[in-house]
C-alpha positions as CSV (number, residue, x, y, z in Angstrom):
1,X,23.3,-1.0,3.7
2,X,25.4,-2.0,1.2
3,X,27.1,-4.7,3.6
4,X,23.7,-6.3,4.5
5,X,23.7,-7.3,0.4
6,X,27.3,-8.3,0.6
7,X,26.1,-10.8,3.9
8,X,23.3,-12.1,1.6
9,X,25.3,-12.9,-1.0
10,X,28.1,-14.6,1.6
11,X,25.2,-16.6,3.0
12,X,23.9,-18.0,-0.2
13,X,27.2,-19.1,-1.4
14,X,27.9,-20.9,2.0
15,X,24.7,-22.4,1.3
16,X,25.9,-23.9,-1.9
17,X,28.9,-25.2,-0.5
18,X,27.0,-27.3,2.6
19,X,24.6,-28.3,0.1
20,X,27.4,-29.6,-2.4
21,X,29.5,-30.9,1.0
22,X,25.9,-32.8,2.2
23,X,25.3,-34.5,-1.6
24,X,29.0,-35.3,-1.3
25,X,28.5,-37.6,1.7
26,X,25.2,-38.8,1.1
27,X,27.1,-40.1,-2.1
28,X,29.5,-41.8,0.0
29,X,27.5,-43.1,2.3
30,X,24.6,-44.4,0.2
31,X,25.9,-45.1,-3.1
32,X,23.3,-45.1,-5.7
33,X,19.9,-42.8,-6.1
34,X,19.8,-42.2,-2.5
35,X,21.9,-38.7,-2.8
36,X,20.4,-37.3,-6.1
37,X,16.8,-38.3,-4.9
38,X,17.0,-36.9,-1.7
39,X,18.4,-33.7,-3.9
40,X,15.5,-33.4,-6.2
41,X,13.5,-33.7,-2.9
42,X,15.1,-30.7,-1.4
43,X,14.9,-28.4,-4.2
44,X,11.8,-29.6,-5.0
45,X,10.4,-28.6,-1.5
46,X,12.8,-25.2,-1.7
47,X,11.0,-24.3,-4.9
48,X,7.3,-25.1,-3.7
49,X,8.2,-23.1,-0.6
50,X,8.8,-20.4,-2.6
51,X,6.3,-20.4,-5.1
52,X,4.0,-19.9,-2.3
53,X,6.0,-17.1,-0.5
54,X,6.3,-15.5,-4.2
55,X,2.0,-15.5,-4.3
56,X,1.9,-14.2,-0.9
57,X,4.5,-11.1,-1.6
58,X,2.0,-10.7,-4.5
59,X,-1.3,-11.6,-3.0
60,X,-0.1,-8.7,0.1
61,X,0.5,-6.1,-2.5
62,X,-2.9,-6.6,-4.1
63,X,-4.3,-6.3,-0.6
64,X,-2.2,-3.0,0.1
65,X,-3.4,-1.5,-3.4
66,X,-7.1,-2.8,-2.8
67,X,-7.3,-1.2,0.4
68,X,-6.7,2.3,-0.5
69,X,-4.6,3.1,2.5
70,X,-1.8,3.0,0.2
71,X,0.1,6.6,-0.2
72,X,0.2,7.4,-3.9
73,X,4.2,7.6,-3.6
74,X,4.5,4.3,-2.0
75,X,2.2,2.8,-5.0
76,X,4.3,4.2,-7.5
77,X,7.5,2.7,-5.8
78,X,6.0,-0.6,-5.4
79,X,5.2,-0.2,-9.2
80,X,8.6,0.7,-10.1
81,X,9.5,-2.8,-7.8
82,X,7.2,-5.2,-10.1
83,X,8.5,-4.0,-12.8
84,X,11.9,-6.4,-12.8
85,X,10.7,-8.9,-9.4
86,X,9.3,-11.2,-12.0
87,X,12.7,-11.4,-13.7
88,X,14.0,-11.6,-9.9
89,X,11.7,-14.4,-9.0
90,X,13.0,-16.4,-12.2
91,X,16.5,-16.1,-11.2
92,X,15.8,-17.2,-7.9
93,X,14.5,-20.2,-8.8
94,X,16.3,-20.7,-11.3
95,X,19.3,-21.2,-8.9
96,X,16.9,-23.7,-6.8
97,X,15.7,-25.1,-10.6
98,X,18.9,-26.1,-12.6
99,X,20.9,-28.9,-10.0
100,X,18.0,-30.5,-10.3
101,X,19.0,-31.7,-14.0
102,X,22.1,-32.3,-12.5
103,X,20.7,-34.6,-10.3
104,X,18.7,-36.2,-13.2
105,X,21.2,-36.6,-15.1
106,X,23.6,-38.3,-12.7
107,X,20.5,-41.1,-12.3
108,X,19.7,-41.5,-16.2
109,X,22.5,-40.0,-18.0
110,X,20.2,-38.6,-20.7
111,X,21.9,-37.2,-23.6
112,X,20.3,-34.5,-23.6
113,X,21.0,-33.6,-20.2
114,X,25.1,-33.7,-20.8
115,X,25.2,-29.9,-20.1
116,X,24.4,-30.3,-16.5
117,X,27.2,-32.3,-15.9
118,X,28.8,-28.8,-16.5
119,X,26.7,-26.5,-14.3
120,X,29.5,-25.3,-11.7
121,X,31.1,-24.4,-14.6
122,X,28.4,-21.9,-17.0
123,X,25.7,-20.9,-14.0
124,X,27.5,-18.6,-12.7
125,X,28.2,-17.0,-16.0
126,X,24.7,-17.1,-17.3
127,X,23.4,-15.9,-13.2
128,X,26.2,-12.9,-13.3
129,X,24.6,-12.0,-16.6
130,X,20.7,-11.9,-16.2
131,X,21.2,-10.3,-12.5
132,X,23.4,-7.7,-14.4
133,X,20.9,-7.7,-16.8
134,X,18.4,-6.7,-14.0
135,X,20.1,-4.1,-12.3
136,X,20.7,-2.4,-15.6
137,X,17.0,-2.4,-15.4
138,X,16.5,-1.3,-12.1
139,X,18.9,1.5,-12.9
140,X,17.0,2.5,-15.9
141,X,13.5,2.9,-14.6
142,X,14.9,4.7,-11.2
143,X,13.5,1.7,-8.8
144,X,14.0,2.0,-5.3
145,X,15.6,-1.5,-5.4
146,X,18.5,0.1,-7.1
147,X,19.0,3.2,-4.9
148,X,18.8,0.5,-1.8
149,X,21.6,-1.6,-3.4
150,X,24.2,1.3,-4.1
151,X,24.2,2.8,-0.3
């Protein structure tokens, strides 16, 4: 099991890396605010999307608990879950979130948006460090998220 996280994590970065190759060219191609607009529509859309799937995983869990067909163990694992998936729904978006003051900033060069010109270089510092931050957690309160990530 412990590969199918390794394949996630291989999928997302080669994600980032035809996302970063597609800006490239659309910067080439269309100089201008064709490339960052197009790139604040993308994330934009990404980050709706899963807004919505977020309410649904939530909205399906009220439904299971509602129902009373629910085993009491499998409520008290889905309880030990919600405990860190908020945090785990921030840094997902937050991945989807941040390029987009990249993209901003490349259109208005606001001051105050300087450290995005930087991103490549602290978000994967600051995403190593909350999802560490989040196992630790995990670890702690003995969720069945962390017993599925160490097989």
């Amino acid at each position: 099991m412990g590969s199918h996280k390794n394949k996630n994590g291989r999928s997302s970065a080669i994600l980032s890396y035809v996302l970063s190759g597609l800006y490239l060219l659309l910067n080439w191609l269309f100089p201008g605010a064709v490339a960052p607009l197009v790139f604040i529509g993308i994330h934009s859309a990404i980050i709706a999307i899963a807004a919505v799937v977020f309410l649904w995983i939530y909205l399906s869990i009220g439904i299971g608990f509602a129902s009373g067909k629910m085993a009491e163990s499998d409520k008290s694992k889905v309880k030990l879950i919600l405990k860190t998936f908020p945090a785990v729904i921030f840094l997902s978006l937050l991945y989807w979130v941040l390029p987009i003051g990249l993209y901003v900033y490349s259109l208005y060069e606001y001051k105050f948006l300087y450290p995005f010109v930087w991103l490549p270089l602290w978000f994967p510092i600051l995403y190593y460090l909350i999802e560490r931050k989040i196992k630790a957690a995990e670890k702690r309160i003995n969720s069945p998220v962390a017993t599925f990530d160490n097989d």
